[in-house]
N, C-alpha and C positions, 0 to 999 in steps of 0.2 A: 362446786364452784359455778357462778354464774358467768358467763358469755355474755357481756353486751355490744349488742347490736345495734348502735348509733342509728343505723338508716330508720328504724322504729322510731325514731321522734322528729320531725322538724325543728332546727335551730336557729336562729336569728342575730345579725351578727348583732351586738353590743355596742348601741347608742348614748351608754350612758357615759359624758364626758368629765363627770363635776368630781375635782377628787380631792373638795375635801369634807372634814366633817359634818354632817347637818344635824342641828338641836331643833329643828323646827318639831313644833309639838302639837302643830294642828293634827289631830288626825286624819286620815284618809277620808274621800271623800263620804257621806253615810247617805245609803236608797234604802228604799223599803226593801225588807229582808224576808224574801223567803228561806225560812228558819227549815234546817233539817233533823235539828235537835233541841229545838221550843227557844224557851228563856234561857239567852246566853249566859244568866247565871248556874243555870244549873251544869255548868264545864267546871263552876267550882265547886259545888255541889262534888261532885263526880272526883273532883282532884280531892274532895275530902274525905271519899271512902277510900281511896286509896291509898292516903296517907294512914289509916286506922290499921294496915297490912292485912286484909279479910280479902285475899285472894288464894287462887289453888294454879295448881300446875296445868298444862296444855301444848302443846305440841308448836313448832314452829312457826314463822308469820307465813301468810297466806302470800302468794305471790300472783300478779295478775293484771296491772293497768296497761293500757296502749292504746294510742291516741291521744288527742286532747279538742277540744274547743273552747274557743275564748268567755269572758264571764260578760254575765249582760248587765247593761249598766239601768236597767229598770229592776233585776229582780236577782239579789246578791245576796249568798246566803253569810250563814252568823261565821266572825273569829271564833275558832273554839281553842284555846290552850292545849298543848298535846302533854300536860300534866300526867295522868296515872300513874438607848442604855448598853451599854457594851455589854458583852456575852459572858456569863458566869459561870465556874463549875458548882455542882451542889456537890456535896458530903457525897465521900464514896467515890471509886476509879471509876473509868470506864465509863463515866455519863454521859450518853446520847443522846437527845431530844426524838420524839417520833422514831425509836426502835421497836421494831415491831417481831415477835419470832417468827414470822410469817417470811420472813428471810432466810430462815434457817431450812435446807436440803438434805434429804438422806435419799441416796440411788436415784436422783432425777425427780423425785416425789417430794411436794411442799406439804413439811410438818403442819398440820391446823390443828393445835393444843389448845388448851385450858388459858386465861388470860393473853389471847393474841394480841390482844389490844390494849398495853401493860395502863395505862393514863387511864381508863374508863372505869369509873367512882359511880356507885350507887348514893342517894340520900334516902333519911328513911326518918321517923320519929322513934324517941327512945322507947324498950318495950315491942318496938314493929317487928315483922318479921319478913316485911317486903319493900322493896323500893318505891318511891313512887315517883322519881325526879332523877336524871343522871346527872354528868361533870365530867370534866377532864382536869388531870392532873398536870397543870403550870410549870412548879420550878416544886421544892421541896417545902414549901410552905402555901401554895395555896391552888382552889379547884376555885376551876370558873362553869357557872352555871347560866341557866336563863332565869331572870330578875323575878319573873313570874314563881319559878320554885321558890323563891326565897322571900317569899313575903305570906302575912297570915290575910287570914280571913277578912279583915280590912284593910287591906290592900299597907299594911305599913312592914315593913323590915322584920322578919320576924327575928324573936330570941335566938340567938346561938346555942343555949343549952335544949332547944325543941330540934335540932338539926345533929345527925350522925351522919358520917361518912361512912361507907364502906368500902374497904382499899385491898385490890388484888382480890377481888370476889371472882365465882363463877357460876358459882349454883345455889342463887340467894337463899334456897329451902332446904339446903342442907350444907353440912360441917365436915363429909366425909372427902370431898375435893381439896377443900382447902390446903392452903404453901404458908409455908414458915411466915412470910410477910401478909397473909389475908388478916383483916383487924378490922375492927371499925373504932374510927379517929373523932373526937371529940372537936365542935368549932368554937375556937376563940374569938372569933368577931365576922359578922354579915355587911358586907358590901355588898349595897345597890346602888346601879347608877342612878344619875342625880336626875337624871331627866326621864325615866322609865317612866313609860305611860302606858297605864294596865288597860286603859280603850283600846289604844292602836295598835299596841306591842311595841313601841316603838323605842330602843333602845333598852332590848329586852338582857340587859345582860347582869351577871352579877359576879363577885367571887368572893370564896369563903375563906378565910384564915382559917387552916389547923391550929390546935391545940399544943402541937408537937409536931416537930422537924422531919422530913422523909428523907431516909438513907437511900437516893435514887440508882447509885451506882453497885448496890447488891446484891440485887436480883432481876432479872429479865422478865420476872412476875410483876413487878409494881414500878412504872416509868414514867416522864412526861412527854406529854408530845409536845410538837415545835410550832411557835405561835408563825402566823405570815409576817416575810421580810417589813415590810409597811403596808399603812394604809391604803396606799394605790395599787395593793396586791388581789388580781381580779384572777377567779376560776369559773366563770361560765364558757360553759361547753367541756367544762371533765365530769369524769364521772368520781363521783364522793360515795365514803362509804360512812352509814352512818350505825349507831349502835345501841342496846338499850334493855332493859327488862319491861318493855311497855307492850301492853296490852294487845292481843292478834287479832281482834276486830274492835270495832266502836264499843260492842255489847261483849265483847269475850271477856279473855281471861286474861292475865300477866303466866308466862312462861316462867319457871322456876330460872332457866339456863340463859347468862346474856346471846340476845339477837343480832345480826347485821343484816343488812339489805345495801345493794346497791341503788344510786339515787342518780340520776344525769341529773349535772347542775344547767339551769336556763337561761338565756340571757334576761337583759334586765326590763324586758318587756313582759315577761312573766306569764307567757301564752295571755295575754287579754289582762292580766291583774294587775298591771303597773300602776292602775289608776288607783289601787288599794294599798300599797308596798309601799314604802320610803327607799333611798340609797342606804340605810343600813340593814335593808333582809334581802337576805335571798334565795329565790324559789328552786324546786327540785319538780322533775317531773315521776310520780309513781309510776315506773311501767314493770319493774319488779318485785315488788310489793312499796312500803311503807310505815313511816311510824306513827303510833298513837299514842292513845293518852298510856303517862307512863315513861314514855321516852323524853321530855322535854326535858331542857336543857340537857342532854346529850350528844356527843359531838358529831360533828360529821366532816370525816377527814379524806384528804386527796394525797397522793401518792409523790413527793416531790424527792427526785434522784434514789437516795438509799433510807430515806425516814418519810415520815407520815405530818402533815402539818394543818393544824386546826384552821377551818376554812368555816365551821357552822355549827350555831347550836339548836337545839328542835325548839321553835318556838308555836308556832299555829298552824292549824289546817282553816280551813273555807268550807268544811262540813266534815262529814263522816270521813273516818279513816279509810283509806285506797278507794276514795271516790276516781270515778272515771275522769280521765280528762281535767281532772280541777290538781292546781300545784298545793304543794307542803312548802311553808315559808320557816327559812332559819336565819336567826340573827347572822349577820355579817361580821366575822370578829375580826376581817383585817381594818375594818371603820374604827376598831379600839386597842389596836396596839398601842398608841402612846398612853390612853387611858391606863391599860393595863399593866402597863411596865412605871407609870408614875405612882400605881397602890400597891406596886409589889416592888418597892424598893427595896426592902429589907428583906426580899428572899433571894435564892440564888438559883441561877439558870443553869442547863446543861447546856455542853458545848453543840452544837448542828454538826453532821456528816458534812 
């Protein structure tokens, strides 16, 4: 378990007052870049080897950042993708939103099993044998992602039949973990937002129709988590946990076993990066480690009363993975609760603790 230490980062109270949605689609502003990782094309480059699944196993992420200093507005390094309605119940008793077994106690000691985190979905290409994209699991029909995973090589929507899910995984490189509910789910249809802009990230989000319905009140192995109350639902200054089978440095490897790390979320001045950022991301500072490529579009959740509720998804870094001092920017998904609850009409929610 990590211990965090709030006094390790400076925080700033949250001047951002605008609450409502913004489609503006200029991007951030653009300086000369000093590049950490060359031609920003090659992040997709990079998302494309690891969509082929030619990874190997490695040991846990590296933990390490503290501090920070602000970004200079002469010499800004490259976005790199961190790629590598009233309340329903769904099929099934007992359906909770953000149930996590991490509730669950034996003698004063918190059980940490296999799928703590029942909502968190691998994507992978048919034939792969590694993820290279996460998600979280919504209502019983459908996983929301970062729009970035969900789109091909020319930036358009990609095919449904090119996208697998994997549901109730733990140790994407082997079979012998695996619960009655681990599968991997076929998508029936890719939504991307309308206004996703693959320069800026800007409204980096997506979600996938399954192929087939999830029985979410079955098993404590495969659940969803709970979207924020609305729009105006702000968490800067908690700390987010965020999760992933992505890669433990820039240049390493993907872990076979999913990762977590704790993230402090930042206000909306972003240590120095506001000037980069829209009202729909927002930043985390790495001081216990970090996600890379690999981890994108997977969630990063905060702890609200008795359940867990989607606050982020991984969308970009500002250079190399657990660079010092520079933030990890994630989609804002209380900016698209309405979005998301008007393309998932036809599915059904679990009730909130």
């Amino acid at each position: 378990m990590v211990i965090v230490d709030m006094n390790m980062i400076e925080l700033h109270d949250d001047v951002d007052d605008d609450d409502e949605q913004s489609f503006d689609e200029t991007p951030p502003p653009r300086h000369p870049l000093n590049t950490l990782q060359g031609d920003p094309r090659k992040a997709r480059k990079g998302e494309e080897i690891l969509r082929s699944g030619k990874t190997q196993a490695a040991s846990p992420f590296a933990s390490g950042l503290q501090g920070g200093t602000s970004a200079s507005q002469d010499t800004l390094p490259t976005r790199i993708p961190l790629l590598a309605s009233p309340k329903q119940w769904a099929v099934g008793s007992g359906c909770f939103c953000g149930s996590s077994k991490v509730w669950r106690v034996v003698d004063g000691v918190d059980v940490v099993p296999k799928n703590r985190y029942p909502w968190h979905v691998g994507l992978k290409s048919p034939g792969g044998d590694a993820y290279w994209c996460g998600g979280a699991i919504i209502n019983d029909r459908y996983v929301v992602t970062a729009a970035h995973c969900a789109m091909d090589k020319d930036n358009n929507p990609e095919y449904p039949d090119n996208i697998l899910v994997g549901i109730g995984d733990h140790n994407m490189k082997s079979h012998v973990d695996d619960t009655v509910v681990t599968k991997t789910v076929k998508v029936e249809e890719v939504i991307v937002h309308e206004r996703y802009n693959p320069s800026s990230y800007n409204n980096d989000i997506a979600l996938l129709k399954l192929s087939k319905s999830l029985n979410l009140g079955v098993s404590e192995d495969v659940g969803s988590v709970c979207l924020p109350p609305s729009k105006r639902s702000k968490y800067e200054k908690n700390v987010g946990t965020a999760t992933g089978w992505g890669k433990l440095s820039t240049e390493g490897e993907q872990p076979p076993v999913l990762q977590q790390v704790l993230l402090p979320i930042l206000p909306s001045d972003c240590w120095g990066y506001d000037h980069l950022i829209t009202e729909n991301m927002l930043c985390v500072l790495p001081v216990f480690g970090d996600t890379c490529q690999g981890d994108s579009g997977g969630p990063l959740v905060v702890q609200e009363n008795r359940g867990f509720t989607l606050v982020g998804l991984t969308s970009f870094a500002f250079g190399e993975c657990n660079q010092r001092g520079t933030p990890t920017v994630f989609t804002k998904v209380s900016r698209y609760v309405d979005w998301i609850k008007i393309k998932t009409r036809d599915a059904s929610y679990c009730d909130i603790y």
